[in-house]
N, C-alpha and C positions, 0 to 999 in steps of 0.2 A: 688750432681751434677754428670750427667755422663759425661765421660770421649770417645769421637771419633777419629777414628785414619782414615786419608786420608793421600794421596800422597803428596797434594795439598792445602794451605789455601791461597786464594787473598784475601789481604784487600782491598778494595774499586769495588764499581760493577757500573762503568764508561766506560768511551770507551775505554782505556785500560785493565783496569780488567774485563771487558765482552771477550772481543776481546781473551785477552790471555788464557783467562777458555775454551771458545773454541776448542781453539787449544791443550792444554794442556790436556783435557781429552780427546781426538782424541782416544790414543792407548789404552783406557781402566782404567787411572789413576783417583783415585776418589780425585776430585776437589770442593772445597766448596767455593764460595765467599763469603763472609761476606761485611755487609755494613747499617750503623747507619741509613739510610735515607730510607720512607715508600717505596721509588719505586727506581727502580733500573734506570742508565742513565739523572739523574735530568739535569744537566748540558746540556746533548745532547736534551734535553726536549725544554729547553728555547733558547738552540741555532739557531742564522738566522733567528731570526723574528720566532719561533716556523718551522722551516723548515729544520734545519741543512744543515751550510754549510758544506758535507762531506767530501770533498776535492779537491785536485787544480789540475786542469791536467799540470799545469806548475811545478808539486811539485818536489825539486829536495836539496841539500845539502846549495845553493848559499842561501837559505831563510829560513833560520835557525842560532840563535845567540848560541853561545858556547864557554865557553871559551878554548874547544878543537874544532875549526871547521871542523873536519874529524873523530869526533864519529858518527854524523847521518849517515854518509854514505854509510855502512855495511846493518842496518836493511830498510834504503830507496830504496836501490838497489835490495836488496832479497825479501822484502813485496813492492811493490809499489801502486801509486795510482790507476792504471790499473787492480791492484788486487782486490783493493777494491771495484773500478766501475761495474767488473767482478760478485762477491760475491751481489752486489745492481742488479744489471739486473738479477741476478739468482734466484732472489728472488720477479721479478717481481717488482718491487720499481720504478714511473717514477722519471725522473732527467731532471734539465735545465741548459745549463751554462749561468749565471746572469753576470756575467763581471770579466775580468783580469783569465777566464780558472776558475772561482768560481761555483762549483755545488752545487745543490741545488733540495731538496725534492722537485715535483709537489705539493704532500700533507701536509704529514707533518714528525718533527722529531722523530714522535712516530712511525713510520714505519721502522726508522733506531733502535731504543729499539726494537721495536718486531722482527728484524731481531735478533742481537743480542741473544737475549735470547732464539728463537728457536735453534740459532746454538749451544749456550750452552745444550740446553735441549734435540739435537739429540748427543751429545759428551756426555750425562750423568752427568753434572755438577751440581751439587748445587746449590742454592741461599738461604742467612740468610739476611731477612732484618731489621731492627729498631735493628742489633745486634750489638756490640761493642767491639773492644779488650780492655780488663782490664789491662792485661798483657802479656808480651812476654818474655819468657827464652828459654834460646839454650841449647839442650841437645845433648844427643852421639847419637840419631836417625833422629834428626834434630831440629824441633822445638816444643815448648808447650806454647801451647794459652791460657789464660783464658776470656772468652766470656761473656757477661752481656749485657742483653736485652733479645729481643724478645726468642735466641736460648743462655738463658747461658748455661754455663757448661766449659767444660776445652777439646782440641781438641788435636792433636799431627801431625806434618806434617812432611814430610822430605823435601819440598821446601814451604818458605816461598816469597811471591812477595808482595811489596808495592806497590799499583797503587790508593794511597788516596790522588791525586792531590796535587796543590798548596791551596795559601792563599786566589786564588782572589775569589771574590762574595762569601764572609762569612755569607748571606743569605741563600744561600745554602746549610750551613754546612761546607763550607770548614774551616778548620784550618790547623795546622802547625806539624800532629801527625806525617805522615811520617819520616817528619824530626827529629823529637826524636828517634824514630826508628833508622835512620840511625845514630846518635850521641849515641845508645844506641852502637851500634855495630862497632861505632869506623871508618865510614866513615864520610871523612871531606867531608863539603858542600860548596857552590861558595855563597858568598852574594845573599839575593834574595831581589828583589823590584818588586812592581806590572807593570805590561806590557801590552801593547795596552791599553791604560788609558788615557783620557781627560788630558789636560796640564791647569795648574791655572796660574794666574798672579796678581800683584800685584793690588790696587785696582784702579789707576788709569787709569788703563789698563782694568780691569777690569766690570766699571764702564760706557767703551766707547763700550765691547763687549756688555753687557747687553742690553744696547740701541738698539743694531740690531739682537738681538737673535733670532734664526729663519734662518736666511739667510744662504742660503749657495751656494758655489760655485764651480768649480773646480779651485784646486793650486797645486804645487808643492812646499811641505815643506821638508827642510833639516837640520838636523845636523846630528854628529857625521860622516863626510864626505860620508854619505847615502839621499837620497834622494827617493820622493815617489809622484807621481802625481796620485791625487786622490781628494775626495770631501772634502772641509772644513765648517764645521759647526762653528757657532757664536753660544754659550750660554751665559746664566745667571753667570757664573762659570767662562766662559773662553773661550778654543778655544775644539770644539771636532772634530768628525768627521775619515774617514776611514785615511788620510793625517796625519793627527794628531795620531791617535793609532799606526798609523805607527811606524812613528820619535820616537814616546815618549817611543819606546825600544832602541833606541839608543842615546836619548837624557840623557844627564848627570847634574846634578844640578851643578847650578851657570853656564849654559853654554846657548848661545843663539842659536834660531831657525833661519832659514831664508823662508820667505814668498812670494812666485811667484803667484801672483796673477790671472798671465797673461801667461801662459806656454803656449807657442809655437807660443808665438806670438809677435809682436814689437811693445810694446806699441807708442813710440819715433812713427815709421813712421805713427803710425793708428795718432795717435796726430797733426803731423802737415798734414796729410790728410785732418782731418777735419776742421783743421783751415785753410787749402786751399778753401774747400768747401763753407763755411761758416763763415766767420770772426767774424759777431755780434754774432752769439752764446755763451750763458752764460758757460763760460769754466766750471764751476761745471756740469753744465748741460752735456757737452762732456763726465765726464766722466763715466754719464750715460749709454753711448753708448757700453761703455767698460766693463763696471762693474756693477750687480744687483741697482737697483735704491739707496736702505739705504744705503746699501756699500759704492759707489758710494760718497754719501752725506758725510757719514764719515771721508772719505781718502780725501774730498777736502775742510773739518776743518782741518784732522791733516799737509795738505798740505798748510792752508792757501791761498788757491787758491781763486783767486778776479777776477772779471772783464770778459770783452769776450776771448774768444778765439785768436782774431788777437793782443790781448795785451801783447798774451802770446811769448818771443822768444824762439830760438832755445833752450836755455838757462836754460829757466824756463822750457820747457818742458823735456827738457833732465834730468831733476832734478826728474822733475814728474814721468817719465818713470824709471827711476831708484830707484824711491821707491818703484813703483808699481812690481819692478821685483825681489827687492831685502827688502823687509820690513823683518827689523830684531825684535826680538820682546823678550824679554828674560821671559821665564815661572820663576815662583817662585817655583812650583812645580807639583805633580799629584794629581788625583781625589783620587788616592791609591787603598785599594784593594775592596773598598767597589763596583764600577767601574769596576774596571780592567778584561779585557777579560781571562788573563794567570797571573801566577807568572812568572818574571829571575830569572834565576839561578835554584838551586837545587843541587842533591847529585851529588857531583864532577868525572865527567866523567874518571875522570885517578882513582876510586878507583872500576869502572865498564869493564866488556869484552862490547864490543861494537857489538861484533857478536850474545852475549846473554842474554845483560842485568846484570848480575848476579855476584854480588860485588865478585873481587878477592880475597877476605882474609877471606871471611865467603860462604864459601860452601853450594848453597842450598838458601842463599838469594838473589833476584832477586826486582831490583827497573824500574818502567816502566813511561813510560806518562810523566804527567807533573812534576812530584817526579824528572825529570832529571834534570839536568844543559843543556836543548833543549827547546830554544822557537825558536817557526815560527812566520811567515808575521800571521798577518787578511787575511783572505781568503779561508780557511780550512785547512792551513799548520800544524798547531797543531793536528788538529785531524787525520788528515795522520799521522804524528808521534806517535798518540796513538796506529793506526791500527799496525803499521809496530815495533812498539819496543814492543806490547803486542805478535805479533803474533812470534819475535823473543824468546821471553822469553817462549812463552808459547810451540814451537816447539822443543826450547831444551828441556824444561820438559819430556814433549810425546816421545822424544825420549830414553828418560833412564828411562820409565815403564817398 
């Protein structure tokens, strides 16, 4: 087996580890990324509908969970999303914004991988693909890899960075190596569970989504005292939808959601409007007017609603309106990671510099992306934090070539 010596080994060749190899071989540093999967950027492959959402012009610290909320803040400030918009029109790449400041490929996500990879390949960087770390030990020059796959052999680097994501979409390959990695080397990690993920419910509950699967609407769902108006989707499963992946990083098990059906508007007055207009009107029927037809049907079984509309008082309707504003609904749980758009959680920001990524106690290792204790919104928030905490890690590198 031969034995290579670089400045530089990324694990994982994602939007992080593309990003940060970039930058990192800038000043001349030889930089290899490694990474088990046939193509590099999988993830950004099949993101946005094969389009990649590549980030949010509203992207900013407020939209990001942490259990430090002022570690994003450094690399969001100094790489931001304007950088990267910058880096995409320089490269000729068209872009649209799709809704809530969300951009979004003309063509496709394989235009943001071929970005990528050229900017590595004018910086001089490496790529090892179907290759594998066997093992990792720390020596007095920095690191030594042993590699198996496509490029075995044994490498040696003075900066090692983990940018081998989370857990979520284990169809892809994802697992949980990084994080051994950083338990190998004695940083502590923040609990992780899967995030922006479908909410489950019990079967009775269950059984009455099913029914109207398909349908979807605009609501405003809340817990964990956050809130999110956006589209909610009815499945086979449960509840999904942009509303739903939302909340479901802030929702907590054993804790209820709450369900606005009706955002920005009075149900109560639209209610006895109609029953002004119309008395005989079959009051299920009304609340057609309001709500998707099956919907609609649904909510005026679990309402028990009978008769016309003029039968209905002030009373009953005030009742109705306040379901329809406030339907509490309590999940049993998530889709999990098979689902899940991101991991929570990750390597515990107080054991990282937050100006470089690069774990205070072990000199030279540097954790990036979704490896951190930093999740964003749905919207491209994640992947801006890829660009911006690779492009952190990988600038300090290039600067100590």
């Amino acid at each position: 087996m031969s034995e290579t010596s670089f400045d530089t080994v990324i694990l994982g060749a994602g939007a992080a580890g593309m990003m940060c190899a970039a930058h990192a071989a800038a000043q001349g540093g030889r930089v290899l990324v490694v990474d088990h999967a046939k193509a590099a950027g999988e993830k950004i492959r099949i993101s946005g509908g094969g389009r990649c959402n590549f980030t949010n012009m509203h992207c900013g610290p407020h939209a990001f969970l942490s259990q430090n909320p002022h570690f994003a803040k450094s690399a969001l400030k100094r790489y931001t999303q304007w950088d990267f918009i910058d880096l995409v029109a320089r490269h000729g790449i068209a872009y649209h914004e799709k809704t809530l400041g969300q951009l979004f490929c003309d063509d496709s996500a394989k235009q943001i991988i071929a970005m990528l990879l050229d900017e590595m390949a004018k910086a001089g960087a490496s790529l090892a693909l179907q290759t594998s770390a066997k093992a990792i030990t720390k020596i007095e020059s920095g690191f030594r890899l042993e590699l198996e796959g496509a490029r075995a052999g044994h490498v040696t680097a003075r900066n090692l960075v983990i940018a081998t994501g989370g857990k979520s979409i284990p169809k892809m390959g994802a697992t949980g190596f990084g994080y051994r990695v950083a338990e190998q080397f004695g940083l502590p990690l923040t609990e992780t569970r899967a995030g922006l993920v479908p909410l489950t419910f019990a079967e009775d509950l269950k059984a009455g989504f099913a029914e109207i699967a398909g349908v979807a609407c605009e609501a405003e769902v809340a817990s964990g005292g956050t809130a999110f108006r956006e589209a909610l989707l009815f499945t086979h499963r449960g509840l999904s939808g942009p509303s739903i992946l939302q909340v479901s990083s802030y929702w907590q098990e054993g804790e209820e959601i709450e369900v606005n059906l009706l955002p920005g508007r009075d149900a109560f007055a639209e209610l006895r409007a109609k029953r002004q207009e119309n008395g005989r009107r079959d009051a299920a029927g009304v609340l057609a007017d309001l709500l998707p037809k099956r919907l609609a049907a649904q909510q005026a079984l679990t309402l028990q609603v009978s008769g016309n509309i003029a039968d209905q008082s002030d009373k009953s309707l005030r009742v109705i309106a306040d379901h329809l504003h406030h339907w509490r609904l309590k999940p049993i749980g998530t889709e999990g990671y098979r689902t899940a758009e991101v991991t929570l959680g990750g390597v515990d920001t107080d054991a990282l510099s937050a100006k470089t990524m690069e774990a205070r106690h072990v000199p030279g290792l540097f954790f990036i992306g979704e490896m951190v204790d930093v999740t964003g919104w749905l919207g491209g928030y994640n992947f801006q934090w890829a660009w911006s905490s690779g492009w952190a890690a990988g600038t300090e590198i290039a600067s100590r070539a």
